[in-house]
N, C-alpha and C positions, 0 to 999 in steps of 0.2 A: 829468064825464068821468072815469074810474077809471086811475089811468096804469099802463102795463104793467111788469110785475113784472119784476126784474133778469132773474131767467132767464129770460123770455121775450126780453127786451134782448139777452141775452148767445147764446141759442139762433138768433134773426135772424142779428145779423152773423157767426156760425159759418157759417150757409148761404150770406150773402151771398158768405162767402170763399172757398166749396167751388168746389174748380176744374170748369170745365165742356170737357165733349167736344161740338163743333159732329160731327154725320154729315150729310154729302149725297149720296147715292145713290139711285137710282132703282128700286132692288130691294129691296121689302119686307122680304125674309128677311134680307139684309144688316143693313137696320138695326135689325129686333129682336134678331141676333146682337149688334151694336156695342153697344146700349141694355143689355144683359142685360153684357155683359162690363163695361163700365163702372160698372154700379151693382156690381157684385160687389165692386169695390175702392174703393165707397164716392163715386165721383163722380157730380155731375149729367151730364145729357144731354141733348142736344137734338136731335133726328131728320127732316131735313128729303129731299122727294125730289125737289128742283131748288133750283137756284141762288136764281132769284128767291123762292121761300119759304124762304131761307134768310138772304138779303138782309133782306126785309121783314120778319124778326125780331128785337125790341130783343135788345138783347147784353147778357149780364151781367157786372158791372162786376168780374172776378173773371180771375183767371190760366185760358186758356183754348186749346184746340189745334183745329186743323180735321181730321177725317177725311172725304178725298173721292176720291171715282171720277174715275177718269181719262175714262169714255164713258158720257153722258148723254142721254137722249131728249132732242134738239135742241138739245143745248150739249155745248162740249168742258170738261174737268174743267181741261185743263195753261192753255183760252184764258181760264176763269175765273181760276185762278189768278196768270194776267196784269193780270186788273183789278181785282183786292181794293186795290192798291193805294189807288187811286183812291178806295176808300169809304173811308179809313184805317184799315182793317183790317190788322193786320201780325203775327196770331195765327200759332205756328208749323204747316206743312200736311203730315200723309201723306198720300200716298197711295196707291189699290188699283186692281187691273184683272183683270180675266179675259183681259186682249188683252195682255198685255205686254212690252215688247223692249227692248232693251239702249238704242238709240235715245232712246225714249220717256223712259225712267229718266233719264237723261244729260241730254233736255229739261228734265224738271221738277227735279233737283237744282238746274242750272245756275241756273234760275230762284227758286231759294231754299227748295225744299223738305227737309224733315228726313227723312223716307224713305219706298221704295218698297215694296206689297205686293204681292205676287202671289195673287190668288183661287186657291184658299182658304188661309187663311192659319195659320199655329201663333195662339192664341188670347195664349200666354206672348211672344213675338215683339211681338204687338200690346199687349198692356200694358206691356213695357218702352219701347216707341215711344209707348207716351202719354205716360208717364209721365218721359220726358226732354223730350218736347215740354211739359209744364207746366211742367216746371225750369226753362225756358230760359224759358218767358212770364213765371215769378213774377221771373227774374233782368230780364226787360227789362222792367217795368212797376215793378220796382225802382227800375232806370237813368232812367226816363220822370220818375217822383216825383223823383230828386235831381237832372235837371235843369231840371225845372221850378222848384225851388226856387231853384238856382244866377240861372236867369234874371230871376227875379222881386225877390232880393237884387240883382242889378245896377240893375233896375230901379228900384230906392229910393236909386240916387245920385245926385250933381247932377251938371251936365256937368265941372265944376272936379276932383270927385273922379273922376269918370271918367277924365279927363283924367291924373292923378296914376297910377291904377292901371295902366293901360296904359301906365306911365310904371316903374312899380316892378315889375310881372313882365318886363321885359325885364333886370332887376338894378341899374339904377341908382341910384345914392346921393341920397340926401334935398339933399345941395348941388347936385349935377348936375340933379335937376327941378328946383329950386330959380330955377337960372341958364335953363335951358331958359324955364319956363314967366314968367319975370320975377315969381318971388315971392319972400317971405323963406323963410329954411331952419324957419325956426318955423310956419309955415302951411304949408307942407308936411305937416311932422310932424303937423301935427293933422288936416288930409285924408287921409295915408295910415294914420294913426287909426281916422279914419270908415270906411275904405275897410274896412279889418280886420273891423272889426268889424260893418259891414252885409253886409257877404260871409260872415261867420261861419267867417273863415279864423285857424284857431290859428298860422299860420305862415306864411314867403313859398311855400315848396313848395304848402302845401295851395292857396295864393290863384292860383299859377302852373297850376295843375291846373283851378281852377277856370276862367280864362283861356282854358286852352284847349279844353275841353268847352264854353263859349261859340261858339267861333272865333274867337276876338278873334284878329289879328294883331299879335306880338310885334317889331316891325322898329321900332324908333329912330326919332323925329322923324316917323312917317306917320300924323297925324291924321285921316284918312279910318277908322282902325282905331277908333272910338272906340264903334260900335253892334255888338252880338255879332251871329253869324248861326250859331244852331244845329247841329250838326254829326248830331247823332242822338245818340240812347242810349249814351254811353259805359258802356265792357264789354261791349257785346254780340257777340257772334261769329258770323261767316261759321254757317250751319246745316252739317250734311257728313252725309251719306247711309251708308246700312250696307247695306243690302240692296237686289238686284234679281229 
């Protein structure tokens, strides 16, 4: 077997990384518009003309935005937009309509979309709207990788250091868990040690941050607090809308 040459190595994972435009609408012309503006500034694309063949298309593993119609042969675009959750999908959504009211707009913001078009639309309008909507996916798949990593360092401690940690992001002093937990002050020291350093925290701040992108509870003496429970993607912000 002949193994593939760097640059073709190195030519894959450039595509792999190419950010992609999801389109789901049900008007042919729409989506060779969207396919044709898209590849212009270099992105992939993917062209679908309903939900479910939209669905039923593996995703690529790549910072990615949705453009979708608000009114679809026998689906609603805003009641899709309600259930992506559910497949965990959490790509940022514009969306377009030929029908569109102040109302409508106001629905889908609320419900977390990054903006609204009006058919037909400025072509420059819609590439700045992609193109903040992939800012915002490569910022939250970012966030997704560091805290998966945060959680997976927790995960490599014993319950003893757990114990300790939750102990020292609320600021207490190594004598204080020390007397708390009925140890010596020197076995402390070497768990909150460990703790540092399988957290991969330069410092108490960075560790306290870590803490709480877990959602660890930081309250004195409540040992209940001792298993994290994800919060979501720290950094990511509320989406906010520009146009109706």
């Amino acid at each position: 077997m002949v193994p593939r040459s760097q640059s073709t190595l190195n030519s894959t994972k450039a595509e792999n990384e190419t950010p992609v435009v999801y389109v789901v609408d049900d008007d042919e012309s729409i989506r060779f518009t969207l396919q044709s503006l898209a590849r212009s500034v270099r992105l992939r694309v993917e062209t679908f003309d309903s939900p479910a063949d939209f669905l039923a298309f593996p995703k690529h593993d790549a910072p990615s935005c949705l453009i979708l119609d608000v009114r679809l042969r026998g689906a609603s675009g805003l009641t899709f937009q309600a259930e992506l959750a559910r497949y965990g999908l959490r790509m940022p959504i514009v969306f377009m309509t030929a029908f569109g009211d102040i109302e409508m707009s106001v629905k889908a913001m609320k419900a977390g979309a990054l903006d609204f078009f009006q058919k037909p639309f400025r072509e420059q309008d819609m590439v700045d709207a992609i193109a903040d909507a992939l800012k915002r996916d490569t910022l939250r798949r970012a966030s997704d990788r560091a805290l998966a990593g945060v959680i997976s360092s927790f995960e490599s401690l014993t319950v003893r250091e757990r114990e300790v940690m939750k102990r020292v992001v609320t600021g207490m002093l190594n004598k204080q868990i020390a007397y708390e937990l009925n140890l010596s002050e020197i076995t402390v020291k070497i768990h909150r040690g460990q703790v540092m350093k399988k957290m991969a925290s330069r410092n108490l701040p960075d560790l306290v941050r870590k803490a709480e992108a877990l959602g660890m509870e930081a309250t004195r003496g409540n040992s209940s607090a001792l298993l994290p429970t994800a919060r979501g993607a720290p950094g990511e912000n509320p989406s906010v809308g520009r146009r109706i």
